[in-house]
BALOBA-1460 file (C-alpha; in Angstrom, 3 decimals):
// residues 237
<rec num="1" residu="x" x="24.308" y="-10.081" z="-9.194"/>
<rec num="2" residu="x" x="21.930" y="-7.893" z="-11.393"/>
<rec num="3" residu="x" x="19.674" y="-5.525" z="-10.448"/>
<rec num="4" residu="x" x="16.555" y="-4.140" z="-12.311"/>
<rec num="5" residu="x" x="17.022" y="-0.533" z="-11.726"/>
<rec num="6" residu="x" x="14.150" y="1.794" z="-12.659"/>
<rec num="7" residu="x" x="15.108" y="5.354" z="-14.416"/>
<rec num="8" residu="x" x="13.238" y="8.490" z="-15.132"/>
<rec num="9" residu="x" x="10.727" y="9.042" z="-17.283"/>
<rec num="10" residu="x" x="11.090" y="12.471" z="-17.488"/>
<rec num="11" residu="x" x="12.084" y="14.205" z="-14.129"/>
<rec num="12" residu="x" x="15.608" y="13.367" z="-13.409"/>
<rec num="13" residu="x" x="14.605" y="14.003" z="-9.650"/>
<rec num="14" residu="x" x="12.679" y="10.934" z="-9.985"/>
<rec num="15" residu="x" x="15.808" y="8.843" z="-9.371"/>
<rec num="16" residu="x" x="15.439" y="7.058" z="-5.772"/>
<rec num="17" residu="x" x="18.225" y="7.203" z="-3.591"/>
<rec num="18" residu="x" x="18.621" y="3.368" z="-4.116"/>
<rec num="19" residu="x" x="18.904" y="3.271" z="-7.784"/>
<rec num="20" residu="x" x="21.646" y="5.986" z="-7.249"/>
<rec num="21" residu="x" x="23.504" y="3.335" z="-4.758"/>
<rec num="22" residu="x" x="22.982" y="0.322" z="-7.043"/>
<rec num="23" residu="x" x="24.238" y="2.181" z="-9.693"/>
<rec num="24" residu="x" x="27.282" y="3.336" z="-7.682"/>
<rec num="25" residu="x" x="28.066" y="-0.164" z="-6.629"/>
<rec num="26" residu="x" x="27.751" y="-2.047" z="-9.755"/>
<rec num="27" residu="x" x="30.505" y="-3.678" z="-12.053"/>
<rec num="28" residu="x" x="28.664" y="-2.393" z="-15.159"/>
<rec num="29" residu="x" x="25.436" y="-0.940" z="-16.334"/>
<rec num="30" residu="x" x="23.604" y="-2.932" z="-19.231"/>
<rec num="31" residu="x" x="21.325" y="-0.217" z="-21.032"/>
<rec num="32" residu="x" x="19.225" y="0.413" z="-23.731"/>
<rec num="33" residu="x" x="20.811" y="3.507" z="-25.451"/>
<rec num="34" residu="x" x="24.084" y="4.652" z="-24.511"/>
<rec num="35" residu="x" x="23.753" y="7.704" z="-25.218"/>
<rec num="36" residu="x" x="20.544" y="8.219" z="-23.011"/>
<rec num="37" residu="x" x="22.098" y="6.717" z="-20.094"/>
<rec num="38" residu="x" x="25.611" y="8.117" z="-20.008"/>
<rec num="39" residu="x" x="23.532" y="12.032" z="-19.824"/>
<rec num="40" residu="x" x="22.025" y="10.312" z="-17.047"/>
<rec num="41" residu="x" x="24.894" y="8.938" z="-14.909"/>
<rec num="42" residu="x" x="26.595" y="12.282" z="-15.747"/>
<rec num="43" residu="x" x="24.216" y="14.110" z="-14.295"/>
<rec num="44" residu="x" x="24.919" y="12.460" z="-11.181"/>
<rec num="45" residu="x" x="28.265" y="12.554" z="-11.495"/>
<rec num="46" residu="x" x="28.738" y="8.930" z="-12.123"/>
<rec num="47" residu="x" x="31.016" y="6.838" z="-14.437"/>
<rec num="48" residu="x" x="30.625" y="2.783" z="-15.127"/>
<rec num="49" residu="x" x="31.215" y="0.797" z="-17.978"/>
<rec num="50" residu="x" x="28.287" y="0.213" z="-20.313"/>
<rec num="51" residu="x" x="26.928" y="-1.674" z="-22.317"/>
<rec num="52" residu="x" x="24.220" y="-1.785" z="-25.046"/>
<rec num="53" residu="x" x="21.846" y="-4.595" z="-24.646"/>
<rec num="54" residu="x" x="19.806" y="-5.796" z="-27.406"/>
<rec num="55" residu="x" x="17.018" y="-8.170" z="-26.481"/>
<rec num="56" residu="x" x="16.697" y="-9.891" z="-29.778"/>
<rec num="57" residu="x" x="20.055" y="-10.420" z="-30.009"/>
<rec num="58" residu="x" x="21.876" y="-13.684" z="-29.074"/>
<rec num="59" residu="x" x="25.288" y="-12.345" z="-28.931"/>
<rec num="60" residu="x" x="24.046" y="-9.019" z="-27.114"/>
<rec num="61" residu="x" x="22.460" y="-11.672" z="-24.638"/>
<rec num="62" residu="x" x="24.802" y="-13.929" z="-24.303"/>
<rec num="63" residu="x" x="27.849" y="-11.436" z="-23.629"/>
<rec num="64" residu="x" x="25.503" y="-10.111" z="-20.463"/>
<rec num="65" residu="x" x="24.891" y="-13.166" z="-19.392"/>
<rec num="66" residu="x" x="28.861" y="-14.172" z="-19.944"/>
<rec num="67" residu="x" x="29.717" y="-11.231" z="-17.658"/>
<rec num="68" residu="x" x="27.296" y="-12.377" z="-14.684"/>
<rec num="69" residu="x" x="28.644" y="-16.073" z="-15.006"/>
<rec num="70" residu="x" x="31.912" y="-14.305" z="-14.010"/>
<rec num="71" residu="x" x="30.495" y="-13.046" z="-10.963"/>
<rec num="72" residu="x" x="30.515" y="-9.179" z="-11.725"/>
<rec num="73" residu="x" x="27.687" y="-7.577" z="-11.084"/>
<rec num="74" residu="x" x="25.667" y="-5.511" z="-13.571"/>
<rec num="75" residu="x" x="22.728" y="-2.526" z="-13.360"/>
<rec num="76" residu="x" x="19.884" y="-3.225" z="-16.012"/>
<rec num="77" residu="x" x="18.375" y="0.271" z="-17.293"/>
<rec num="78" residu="x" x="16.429" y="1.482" z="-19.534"/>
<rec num="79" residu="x" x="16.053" y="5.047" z="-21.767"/>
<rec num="80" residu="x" x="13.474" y="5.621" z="-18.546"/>
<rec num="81" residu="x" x="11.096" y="3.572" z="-16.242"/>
<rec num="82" residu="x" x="11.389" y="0.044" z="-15.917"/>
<rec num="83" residu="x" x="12.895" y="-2.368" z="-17.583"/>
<rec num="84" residu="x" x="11.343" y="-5.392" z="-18.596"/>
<rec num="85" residu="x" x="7.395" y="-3.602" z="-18.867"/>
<rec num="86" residu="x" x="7.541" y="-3.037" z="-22.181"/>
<rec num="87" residu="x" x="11.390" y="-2.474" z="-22.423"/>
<rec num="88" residu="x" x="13.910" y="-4.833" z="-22.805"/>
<rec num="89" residu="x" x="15.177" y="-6.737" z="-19.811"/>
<rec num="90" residu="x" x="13.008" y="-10.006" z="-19.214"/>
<rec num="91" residu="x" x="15.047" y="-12.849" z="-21.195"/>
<rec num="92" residu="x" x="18.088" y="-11.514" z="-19.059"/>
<rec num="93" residu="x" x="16.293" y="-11.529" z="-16.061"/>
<rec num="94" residu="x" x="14.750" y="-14.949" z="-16.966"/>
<rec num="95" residu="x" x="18.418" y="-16.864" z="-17.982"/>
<rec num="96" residu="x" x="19.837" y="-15.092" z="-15.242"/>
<rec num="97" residu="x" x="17.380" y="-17.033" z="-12.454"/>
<rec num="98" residu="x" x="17.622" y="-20.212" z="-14.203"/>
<rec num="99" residu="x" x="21.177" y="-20.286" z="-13.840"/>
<rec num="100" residu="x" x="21.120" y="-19.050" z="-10.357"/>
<rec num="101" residu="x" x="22.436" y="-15.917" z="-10.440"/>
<rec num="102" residu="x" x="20.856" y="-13.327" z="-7.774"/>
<rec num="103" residu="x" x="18.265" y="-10.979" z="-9.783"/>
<rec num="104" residu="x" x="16.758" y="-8.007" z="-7.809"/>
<rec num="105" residu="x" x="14.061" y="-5.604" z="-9.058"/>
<rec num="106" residu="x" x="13.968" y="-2.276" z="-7.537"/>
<rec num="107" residu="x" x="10.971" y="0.009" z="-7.390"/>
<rec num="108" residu="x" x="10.956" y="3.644" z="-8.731"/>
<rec num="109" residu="x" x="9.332" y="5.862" z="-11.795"/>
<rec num="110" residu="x" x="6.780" y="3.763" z="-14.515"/>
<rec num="111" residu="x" x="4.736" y="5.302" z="-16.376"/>
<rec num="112" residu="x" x="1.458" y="2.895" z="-16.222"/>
<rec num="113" residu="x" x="1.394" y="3.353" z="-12.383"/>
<rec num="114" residu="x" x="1.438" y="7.215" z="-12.629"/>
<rec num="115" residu="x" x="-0.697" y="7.288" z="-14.956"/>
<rec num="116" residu="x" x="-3.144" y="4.654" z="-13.132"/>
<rec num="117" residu="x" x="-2.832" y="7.215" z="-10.163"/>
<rec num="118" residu="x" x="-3.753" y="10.781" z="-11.864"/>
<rec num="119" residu="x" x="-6.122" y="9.331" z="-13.970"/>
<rec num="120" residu="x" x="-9.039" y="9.510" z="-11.654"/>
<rec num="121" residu="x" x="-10.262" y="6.350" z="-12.982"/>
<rec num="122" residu="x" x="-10.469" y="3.183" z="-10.693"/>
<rec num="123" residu="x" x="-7.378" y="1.205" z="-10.752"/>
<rec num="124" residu="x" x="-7.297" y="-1.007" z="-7.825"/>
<rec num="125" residu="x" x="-7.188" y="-3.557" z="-10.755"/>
<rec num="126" residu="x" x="-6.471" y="-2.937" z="-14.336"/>
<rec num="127" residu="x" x="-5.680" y="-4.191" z="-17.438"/>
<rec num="128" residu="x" x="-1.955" y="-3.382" z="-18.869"/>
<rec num="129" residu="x" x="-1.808" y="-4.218" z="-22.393"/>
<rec num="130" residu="x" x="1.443" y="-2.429" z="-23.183"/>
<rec num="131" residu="x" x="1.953" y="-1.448" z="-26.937"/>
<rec num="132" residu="x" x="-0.984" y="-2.991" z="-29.118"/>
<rec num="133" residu="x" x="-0.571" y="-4.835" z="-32.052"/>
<rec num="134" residu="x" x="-0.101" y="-2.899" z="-35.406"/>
<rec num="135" residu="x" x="-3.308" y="-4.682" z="-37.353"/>
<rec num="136" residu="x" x="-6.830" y="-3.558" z="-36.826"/>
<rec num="137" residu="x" x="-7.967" y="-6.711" z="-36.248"/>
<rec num="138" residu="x" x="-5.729" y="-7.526" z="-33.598"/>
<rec num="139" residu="x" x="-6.164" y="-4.377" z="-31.672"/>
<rec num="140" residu="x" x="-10.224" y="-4.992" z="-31.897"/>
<rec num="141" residu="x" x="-9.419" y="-8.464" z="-30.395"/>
<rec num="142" residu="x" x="-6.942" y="-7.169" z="-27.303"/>
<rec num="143" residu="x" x="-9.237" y="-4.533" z="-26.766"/>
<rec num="144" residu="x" x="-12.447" y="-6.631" z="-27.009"/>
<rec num="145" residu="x" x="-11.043" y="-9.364" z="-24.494"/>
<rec num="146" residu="x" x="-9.629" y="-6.666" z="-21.874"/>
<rec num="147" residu="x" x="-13.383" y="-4.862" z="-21.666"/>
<rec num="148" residu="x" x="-14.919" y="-8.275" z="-20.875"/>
<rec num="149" residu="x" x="-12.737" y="-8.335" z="-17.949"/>
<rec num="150" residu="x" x="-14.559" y="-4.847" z="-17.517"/>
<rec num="151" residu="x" x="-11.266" y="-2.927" z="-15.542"/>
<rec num="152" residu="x" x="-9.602" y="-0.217" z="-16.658"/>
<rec num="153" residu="x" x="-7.444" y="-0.725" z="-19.573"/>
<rec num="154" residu="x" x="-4.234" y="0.818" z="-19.520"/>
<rec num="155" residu="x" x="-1.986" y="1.069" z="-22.814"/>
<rec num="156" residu="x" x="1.492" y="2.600" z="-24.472"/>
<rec num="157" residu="x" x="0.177" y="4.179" z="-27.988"/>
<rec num="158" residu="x" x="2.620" y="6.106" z="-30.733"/>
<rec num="159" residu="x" x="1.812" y="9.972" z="-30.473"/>
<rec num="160" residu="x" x="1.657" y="9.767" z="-34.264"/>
<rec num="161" residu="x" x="-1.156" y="6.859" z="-33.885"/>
<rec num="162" residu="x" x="-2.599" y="8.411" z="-31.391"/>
<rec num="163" residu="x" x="-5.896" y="10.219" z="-32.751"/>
<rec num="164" residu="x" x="-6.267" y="6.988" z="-35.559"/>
<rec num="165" residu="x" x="-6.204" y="4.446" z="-32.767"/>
<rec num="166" residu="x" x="-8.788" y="6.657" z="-30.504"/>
<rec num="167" residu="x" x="-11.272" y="6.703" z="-33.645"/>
<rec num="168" residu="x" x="-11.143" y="2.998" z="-34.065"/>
<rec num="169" residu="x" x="-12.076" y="2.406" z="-30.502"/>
<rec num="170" residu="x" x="-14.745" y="4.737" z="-30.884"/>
<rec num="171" residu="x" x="-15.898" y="3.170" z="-33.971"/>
<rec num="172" residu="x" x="-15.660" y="-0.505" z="-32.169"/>
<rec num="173" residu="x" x="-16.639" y="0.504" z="-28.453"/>
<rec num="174" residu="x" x="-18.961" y="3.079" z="-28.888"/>
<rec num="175" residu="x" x="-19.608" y="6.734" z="-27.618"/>
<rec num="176" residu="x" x="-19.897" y="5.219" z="-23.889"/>
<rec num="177" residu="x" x="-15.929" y="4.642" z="-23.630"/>
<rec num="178" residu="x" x="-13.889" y="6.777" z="-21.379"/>
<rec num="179" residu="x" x="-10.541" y="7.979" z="-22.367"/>
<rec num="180" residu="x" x="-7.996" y="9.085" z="-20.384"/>
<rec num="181" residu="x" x="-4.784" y="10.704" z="-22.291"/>
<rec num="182" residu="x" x="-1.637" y="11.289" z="-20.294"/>
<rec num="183" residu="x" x="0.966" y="12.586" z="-21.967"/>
<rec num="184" residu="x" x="4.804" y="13.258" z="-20.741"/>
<rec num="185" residu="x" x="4.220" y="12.638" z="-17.838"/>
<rec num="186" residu="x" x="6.885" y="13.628" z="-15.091"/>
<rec num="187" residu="x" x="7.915" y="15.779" z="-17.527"/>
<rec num="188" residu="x" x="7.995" y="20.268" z="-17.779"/>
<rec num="189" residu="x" x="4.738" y="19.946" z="-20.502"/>
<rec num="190" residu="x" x="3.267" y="17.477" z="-18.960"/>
<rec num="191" residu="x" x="-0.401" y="16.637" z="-19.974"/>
<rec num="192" residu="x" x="-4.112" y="15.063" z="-19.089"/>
<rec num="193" residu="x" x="-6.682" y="14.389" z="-21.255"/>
<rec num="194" residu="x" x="-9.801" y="12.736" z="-19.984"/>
<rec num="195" residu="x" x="-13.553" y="12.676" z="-20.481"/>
<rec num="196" residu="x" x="-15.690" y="10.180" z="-23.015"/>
<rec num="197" residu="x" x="-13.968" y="9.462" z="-26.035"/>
<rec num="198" residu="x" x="-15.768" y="11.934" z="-28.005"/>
<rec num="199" residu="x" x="-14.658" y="14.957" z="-26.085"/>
<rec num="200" residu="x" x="-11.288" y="13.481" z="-25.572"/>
<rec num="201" residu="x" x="-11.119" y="13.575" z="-29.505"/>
<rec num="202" residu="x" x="-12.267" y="16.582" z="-30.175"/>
<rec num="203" residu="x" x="-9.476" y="18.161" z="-26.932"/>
<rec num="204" residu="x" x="-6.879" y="16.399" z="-28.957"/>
<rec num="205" residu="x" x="-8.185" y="17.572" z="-32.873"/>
<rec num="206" residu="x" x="-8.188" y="21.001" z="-31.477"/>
<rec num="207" residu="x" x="-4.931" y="20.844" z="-29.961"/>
<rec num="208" residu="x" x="-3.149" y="19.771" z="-33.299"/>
<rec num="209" residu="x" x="-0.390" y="17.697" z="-33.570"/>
<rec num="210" residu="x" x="0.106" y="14.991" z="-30.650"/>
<rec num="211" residu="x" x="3.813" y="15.293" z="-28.996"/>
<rec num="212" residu="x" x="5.939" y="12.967" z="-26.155"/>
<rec num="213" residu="x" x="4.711" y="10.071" z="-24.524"/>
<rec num="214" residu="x" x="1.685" y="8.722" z="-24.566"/>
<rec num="215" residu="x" x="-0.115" y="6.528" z="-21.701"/>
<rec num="216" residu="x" x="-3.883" y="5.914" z="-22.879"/>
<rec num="217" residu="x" x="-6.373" y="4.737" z="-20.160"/>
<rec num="218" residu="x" x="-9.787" y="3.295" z="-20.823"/>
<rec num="219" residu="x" x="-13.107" y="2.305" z="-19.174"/>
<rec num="220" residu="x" x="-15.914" y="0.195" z="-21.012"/>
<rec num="221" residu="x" x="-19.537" y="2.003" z="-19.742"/>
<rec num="222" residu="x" x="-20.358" y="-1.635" z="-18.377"/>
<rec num="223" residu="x" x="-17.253" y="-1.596" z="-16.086"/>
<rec num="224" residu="x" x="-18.682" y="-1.091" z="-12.100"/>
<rec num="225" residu="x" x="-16.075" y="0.809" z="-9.802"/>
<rec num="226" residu="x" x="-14.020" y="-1.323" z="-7.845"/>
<rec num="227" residu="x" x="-15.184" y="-2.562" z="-4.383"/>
<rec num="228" residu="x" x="-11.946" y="-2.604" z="-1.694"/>
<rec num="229" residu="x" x="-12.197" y="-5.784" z="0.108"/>
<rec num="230" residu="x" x="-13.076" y="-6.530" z="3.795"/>
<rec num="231" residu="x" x="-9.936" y="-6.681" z="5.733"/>
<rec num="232" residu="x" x="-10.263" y="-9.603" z="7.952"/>
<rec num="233" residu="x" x="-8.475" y="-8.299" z="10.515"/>
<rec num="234" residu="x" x="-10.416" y="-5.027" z="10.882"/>
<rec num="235" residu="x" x="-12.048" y="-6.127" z="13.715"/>
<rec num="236" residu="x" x="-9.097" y="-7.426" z="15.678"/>
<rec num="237" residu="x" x="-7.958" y="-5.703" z="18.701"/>
């Protein structure tokens, strides 16, 4: 059995209350960093076997999967959120259902939904393009085929890239682009930055250097707000 167990992204009172039982109950936890998850299980005053799973590593991959096939059960974490949305996780979680062995995601913290949900943009459909590509032709391109769709665009972005990658999508998009910025979220300086992309730029030049966690929102000028669908049973008695 493995379960997909969601961690905090910042507030460790973000842990659900099922996380904290899968975690109990497992075999072994499969995580990202050691180090980031034993502070974690300490502070709940667990202790499991762990292990460091690299995604782009066949023996790392196939030592996971070797301990499912032997029927022990495993947690699959990450340094915080969830895993497998822009984390490691998925080709475990794929092999794993091909070769029948019980997967189950829990819910709990991610980043793109908070950040959907404070952003005050609509969001009852949007875009999630993760972490961009590193070229500026290829971000142009992602970008360019995610307005057309004309949603909100949600995206991961390096605090260190953040103020270069705003400029080119000013540059590209025009003055008409919204920006939301929201930075560490969950977490004690938490952060929201949000207006059109010129006076989001300027917030963030005057602030100075860019720190934590960065979730960028943004919404093309031609994007209409979302319309919430009839329910067909509104009318029932």
């Amino acid at each position: 059995m493995l379960y997909i167990v969601p961690t905090p992204i910042g507030n460790l009172k973000d842990i659900t209350l099922r996380a904290l039982d899968a975690l109990r109950e497992v075999d072994a936890v499969f995580c990202e960093d050691t180090r980031r998850t034993v502070q974690l299980l300490n502070h709940f005053g667990l202790q499991k076997k762990l292990f460091r799973y690299h995604e782009h590593d066949e023996r790392s991959v196939a030592a996971a999967m070797g301990w499912l096939r032997s029927g022990k059960s495993a947690a699959l974490v990450t340094d915080g959120g969830s895993p497998c949305i822009s984390d490691p996780g998925r080709r475990l979680v794929a092999l794993a259902r091909q070769t029948g062995i019980r997967v189950t995601a829990l819910p709990g913290p991610s980043a793109v939904i908070a950040a959907a949900a404070g952003s005050g943009l609509p969001c009852d459909s949007f875009v999630f393009l993760g972490f961009l590509p590193r070229s500026r032709g290829k971000i142009v391109k992602a970008l360019k085929a995610a307005f057309e769709l004309k949603k909100t665009v949600i995206l991961f972005e390096s605090p260190y890239r953040l103020k270069k990658f705003l400029a080119l999508a000013r540059e590209e998009f025009g003055p008409g682009l919204t920006a939301v910025i929201a930075r560490e979220i969950s977490k004690v300086y938490e952060e929201w930055t949000g207006a059109l992309i010129d006076e989001t730029i300027s917030k963030l030049e005057a602030a100075g250097d860019v720190k934590g966690e960065v979730v960028v929102l943004l919404r093309p000028p031609e994007a209409v707000e979302d319309e919430p669908e009839e329910d067909p049973g509104a009318d029932l008695p």
